[in-house]
N, C-alpha and C positions, 0 to 999 in steps of 0.2 A: 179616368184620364189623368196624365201627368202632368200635363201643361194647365194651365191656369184655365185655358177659355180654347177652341177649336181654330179660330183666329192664330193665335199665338205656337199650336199643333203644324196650323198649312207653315207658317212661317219659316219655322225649322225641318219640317219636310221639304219645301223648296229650297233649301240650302243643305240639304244633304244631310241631316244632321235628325236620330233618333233617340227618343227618353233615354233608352240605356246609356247613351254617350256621357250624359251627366253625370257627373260625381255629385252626393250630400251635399258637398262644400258647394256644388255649383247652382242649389237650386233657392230663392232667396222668398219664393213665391209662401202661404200658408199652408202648412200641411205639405210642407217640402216640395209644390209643384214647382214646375217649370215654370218663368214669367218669360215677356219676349225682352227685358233687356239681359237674363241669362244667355236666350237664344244669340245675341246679339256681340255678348260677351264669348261666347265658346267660336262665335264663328272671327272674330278676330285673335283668340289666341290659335286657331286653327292656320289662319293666314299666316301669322308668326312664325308657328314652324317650318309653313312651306318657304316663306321667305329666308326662311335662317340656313336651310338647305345651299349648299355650297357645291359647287361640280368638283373630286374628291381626284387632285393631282395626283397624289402618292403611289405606292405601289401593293398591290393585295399579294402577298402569299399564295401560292397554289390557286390562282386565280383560274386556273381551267376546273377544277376540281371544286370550287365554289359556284364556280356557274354550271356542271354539273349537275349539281344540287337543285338550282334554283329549277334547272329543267324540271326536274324529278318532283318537287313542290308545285309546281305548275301543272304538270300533268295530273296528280293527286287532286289540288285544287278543281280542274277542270275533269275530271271521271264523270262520267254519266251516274257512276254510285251516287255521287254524292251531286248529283243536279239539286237537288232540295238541301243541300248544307250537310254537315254531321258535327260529331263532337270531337272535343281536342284529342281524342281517346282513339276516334273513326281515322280522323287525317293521320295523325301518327301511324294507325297499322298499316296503313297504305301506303306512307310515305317508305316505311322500313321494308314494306312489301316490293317497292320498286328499286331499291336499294339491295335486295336480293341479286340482282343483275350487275351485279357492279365488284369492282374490286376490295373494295373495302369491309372491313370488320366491323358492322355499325352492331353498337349496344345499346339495348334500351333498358332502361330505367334504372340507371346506377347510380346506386347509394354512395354520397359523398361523406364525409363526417368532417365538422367544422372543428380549429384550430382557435385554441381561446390562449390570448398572451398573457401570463402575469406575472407585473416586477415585481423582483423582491426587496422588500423594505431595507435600508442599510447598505444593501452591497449592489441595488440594482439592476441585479440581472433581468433577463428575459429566460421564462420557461414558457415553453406551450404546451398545452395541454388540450387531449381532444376532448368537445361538451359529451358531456355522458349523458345515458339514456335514451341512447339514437339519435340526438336531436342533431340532426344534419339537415341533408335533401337528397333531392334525385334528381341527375339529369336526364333529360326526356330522352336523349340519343348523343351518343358518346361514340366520335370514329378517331380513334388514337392514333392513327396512322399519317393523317392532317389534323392531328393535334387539336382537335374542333369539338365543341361543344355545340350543342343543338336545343334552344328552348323553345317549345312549341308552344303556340296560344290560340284560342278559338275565341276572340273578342271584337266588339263594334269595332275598337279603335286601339292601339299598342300607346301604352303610359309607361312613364317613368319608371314603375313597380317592377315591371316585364323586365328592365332593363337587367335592373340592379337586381335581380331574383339571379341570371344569367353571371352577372359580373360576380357574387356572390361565389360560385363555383369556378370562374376564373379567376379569381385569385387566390382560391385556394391551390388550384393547379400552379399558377403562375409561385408563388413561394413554397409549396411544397413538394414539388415531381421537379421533373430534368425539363418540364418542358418552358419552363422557364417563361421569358416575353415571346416568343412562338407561341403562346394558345392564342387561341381563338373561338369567335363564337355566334354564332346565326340565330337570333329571337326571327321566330318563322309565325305570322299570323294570320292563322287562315279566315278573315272574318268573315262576316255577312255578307258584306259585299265587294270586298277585295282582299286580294294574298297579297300581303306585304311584307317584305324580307329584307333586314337591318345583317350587315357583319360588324361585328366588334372584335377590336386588335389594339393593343399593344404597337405603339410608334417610339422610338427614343423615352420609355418611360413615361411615357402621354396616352392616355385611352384614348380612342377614337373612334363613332361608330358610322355606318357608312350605308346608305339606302340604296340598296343594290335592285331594288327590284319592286314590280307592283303593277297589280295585273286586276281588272273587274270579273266579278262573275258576272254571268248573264241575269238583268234586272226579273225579279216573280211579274212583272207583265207584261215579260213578252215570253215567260213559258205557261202563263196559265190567265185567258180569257177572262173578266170580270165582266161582271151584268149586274143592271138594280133593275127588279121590279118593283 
């Protein structure tokens, strides 16, 4: 068990909230379990974010063509394939699978290569240079057309990490191609037990990310009967 004592297990079960959700950092217990003022602790930084959530005036880009998407993520999320979950590897071919049907040119898993600046001593300048030895990434689904970047995740809960893995590649676009502040980008997470879908853009200069969507899958009981003898 992760939690300290079964007590402290119901506790964060009745608030939505399972061991994986914990980060290292979050767990203060011996032997790195769970205690319930962790529990206690994740479920108000939990509250934080939902309060810090803002109804999003602005305006999206290619806003039919984003929601689109989230169709096509939805329906993938909900396939009777995947009634018992898959992996980030499962949703992705599915999602490009559905995507087949569509106008666009979606690419999967293209190799980025990252841009390293360095001044030189005395005069100044700035060269860039790309890191050698491959060390780039890969975005998980690349449609150039809407200028959009696509990062897919199959986790409890979408962190910070997700984000900035995403932004990583849009600015590389964003200072390196034509497509300038027009990229864009969807951290798409298909977790346990919700598809949750963030767009990130570029505003005057200002990143902005924007919680477009978020949907439950159907809870394991009420697709599959439990009993104790």
């Amino acid at each position: 068990m992760e939690f300290t004592n079964p007590d402290t297990a119901r506790f964060a079960l009745e608030n939505n909230l399972e061991a994986i959700q914990f980060e290292e950092t979050e767990r203060s217990g011996k032997d790195n379990k769970i205690t319930k003022q962790d529990v206690k602790n994740k479920i108000k930084q939990v509250e934080k974010i939902k309060n810090a959530l803002q109804r999003y005036q602005g305006t999206i880009p290619e806003e039919d063509s984003i929601k689109k998407i989230i169709e096509l993520a939805v329906n993938v999320y909900q396939n009777e394939t995947f009634r018992f979950g898959a992996t980030e590897g499962q949703y992705q071919a599915g999602l490009l699978m559905e995507m087949n049907g569509t106008k666009w040119d979606a690419q999967a898993e293209n190799i980025v290569g990252y841009k390293y600046v360095i001044v030189e001593e005395g005069s100044k300048k700035r060269k860039v240079r790309q890191l050698p030895y491959g060390l780039g990434g890969r975005e998980d689904i690349l449609i150039p057309d809407l200028k959009l970047i696509m990062e897919l995740k199959q986790l409890a809960n979408v962190r910070e990490r997700e984000f900035c893995q995403l932004l990583r590649y849009m600015e590389e676009r964003r200072k390196y191609s034509e497509w300038g502040e027009e990229t864009k980008g969807l951290v798409i997470n298909f977790g346990d037990r919700t598809l949750e879908i963030w767009l990130v853009q570029y505003k005057e200069g200002q990143l902005e990310r924007i919680k477009m969507h978020e949907v439950e899958k159907t809870p394991f009981k009420d697709l599959v009967k439990s009993y104790k003898r």
